[in-house]
C-alpha positions as CSV (number, residue, x, y, z in Angstrom):
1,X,0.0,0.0,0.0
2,X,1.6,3.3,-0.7
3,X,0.4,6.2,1.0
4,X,0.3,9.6,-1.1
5,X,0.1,12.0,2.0
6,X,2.8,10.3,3.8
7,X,5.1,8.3,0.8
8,X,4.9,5.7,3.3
9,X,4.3,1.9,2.2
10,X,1.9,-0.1,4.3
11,X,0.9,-3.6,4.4
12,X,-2.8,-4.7,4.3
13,X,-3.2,-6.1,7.2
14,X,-6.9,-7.6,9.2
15,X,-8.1,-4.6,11.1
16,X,-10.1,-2.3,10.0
17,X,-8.6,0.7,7.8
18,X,-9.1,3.9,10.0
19,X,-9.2,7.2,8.8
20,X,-6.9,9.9,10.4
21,X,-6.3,13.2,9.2
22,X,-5.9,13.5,5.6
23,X,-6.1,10.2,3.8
24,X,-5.0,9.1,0.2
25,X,-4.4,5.9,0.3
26,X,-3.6,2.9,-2.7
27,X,-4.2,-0.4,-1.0
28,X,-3.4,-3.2,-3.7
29,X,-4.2,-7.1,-3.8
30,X,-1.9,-9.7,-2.4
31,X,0.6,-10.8,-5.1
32,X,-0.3,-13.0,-7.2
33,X,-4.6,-12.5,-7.0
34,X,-6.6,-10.3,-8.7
35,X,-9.3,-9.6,-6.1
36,X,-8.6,-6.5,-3.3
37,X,-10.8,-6.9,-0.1
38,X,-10.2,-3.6,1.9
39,X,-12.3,-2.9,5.2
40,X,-12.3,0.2,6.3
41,X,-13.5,2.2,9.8
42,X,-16.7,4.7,8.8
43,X,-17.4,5.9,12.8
44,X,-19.6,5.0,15.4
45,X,-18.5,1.4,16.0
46,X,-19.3,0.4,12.0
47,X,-17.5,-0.8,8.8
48,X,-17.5,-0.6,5.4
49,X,-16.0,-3.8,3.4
50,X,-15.3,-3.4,-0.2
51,X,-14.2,-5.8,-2.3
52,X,-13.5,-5.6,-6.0
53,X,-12.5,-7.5,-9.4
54,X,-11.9,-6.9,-12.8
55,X,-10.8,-7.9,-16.1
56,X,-9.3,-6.1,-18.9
57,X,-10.0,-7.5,-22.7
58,X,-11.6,-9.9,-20.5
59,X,-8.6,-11.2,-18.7
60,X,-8.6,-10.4,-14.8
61,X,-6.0,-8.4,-13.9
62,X,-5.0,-7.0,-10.3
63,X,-8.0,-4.5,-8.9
64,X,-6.5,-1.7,-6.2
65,X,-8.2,0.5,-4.0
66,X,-8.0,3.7,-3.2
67,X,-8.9,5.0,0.4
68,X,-9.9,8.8,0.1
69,X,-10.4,11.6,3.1
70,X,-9.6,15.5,2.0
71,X,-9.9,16.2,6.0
72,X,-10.4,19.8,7.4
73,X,-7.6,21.9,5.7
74,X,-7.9,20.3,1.8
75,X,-12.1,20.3,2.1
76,X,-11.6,24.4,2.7
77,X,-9.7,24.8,-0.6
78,X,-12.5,22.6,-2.6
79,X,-14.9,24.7,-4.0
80,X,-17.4,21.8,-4.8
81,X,-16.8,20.6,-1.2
82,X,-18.1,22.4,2.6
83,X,-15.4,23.2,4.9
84,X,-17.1,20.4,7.5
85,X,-18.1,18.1,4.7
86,X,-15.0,15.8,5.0
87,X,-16.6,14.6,8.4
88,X,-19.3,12.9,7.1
89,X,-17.4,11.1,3.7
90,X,-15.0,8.7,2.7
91,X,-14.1,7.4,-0.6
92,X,-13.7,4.0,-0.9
93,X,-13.3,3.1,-4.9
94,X,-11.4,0.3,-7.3
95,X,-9.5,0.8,-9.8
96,X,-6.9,-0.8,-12.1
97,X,-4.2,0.9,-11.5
98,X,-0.9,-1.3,-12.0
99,X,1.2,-1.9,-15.0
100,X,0.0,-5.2,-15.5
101,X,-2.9,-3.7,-17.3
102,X,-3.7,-2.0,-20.9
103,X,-6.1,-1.3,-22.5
104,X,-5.9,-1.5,-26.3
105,X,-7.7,0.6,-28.6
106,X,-11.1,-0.8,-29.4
107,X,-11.1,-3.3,-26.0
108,X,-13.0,-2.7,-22.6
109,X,-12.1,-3.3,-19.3
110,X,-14.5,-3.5,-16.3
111,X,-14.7,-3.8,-12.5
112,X,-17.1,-5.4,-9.8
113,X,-17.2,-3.7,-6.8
114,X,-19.3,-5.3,-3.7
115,X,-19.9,-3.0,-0.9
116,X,-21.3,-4.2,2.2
117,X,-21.9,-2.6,5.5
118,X,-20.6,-4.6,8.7
């Protein structure tokens, strides 16, 4: 996982993802699968799990996700965004975003994303 406020590198591990601060965070699969499962924290002793897939000219290719919080001082500077709005969000959203994947002109890729509340 490489964290883009920080330039840190995490590791995935089984608790909960929580959010402090401002978060921008690329969590990918475990080498070698295709699938990310990411659970992350969303306040008042509940969880949000999301897990994703996809395929690119329909061959499945390592899905990422991408852990998003502007917190107080980045909301302020968003004008599409409140000032207090960051309290109340988080972006949780897949993506194919390694090197193992292109996409050709005139093919398709696609994701499944499953979002469940805990």
């Amino acid at each position: 996982m490489a964290d883009k406020v920080s330039g840190a590198e995490y590791t995935l591990g089984s608790e909960p993802i929580v959010i402090e601060g401002l978060t921008d965070r690329v969590y990918d699969p475990p080498t070698g699968k295709e699938v990310v499962e990411v659970t992350v924290g969303v306040g008042e002793g509940k969880t949000l799990k999301m897990t994703a897939s996809g395929t690119c000219d329909d061959k499945a290719v390592p899905v990422s996700c991408v852990v998003w919080n502007p917190n107080k001082e980045k909301a302020a500077g968003m004008s599409d965004f409140g000032d207090d709005q960051y309290n109340d969000m988080i972006c949780v959203e897949p993506g194919i975003l390694t090197n193992a994947a292109t996409i050709a002109a005139g093919k398709s890729a696609s994701l499944i994303q499953t979002t469940t509340m805990l």
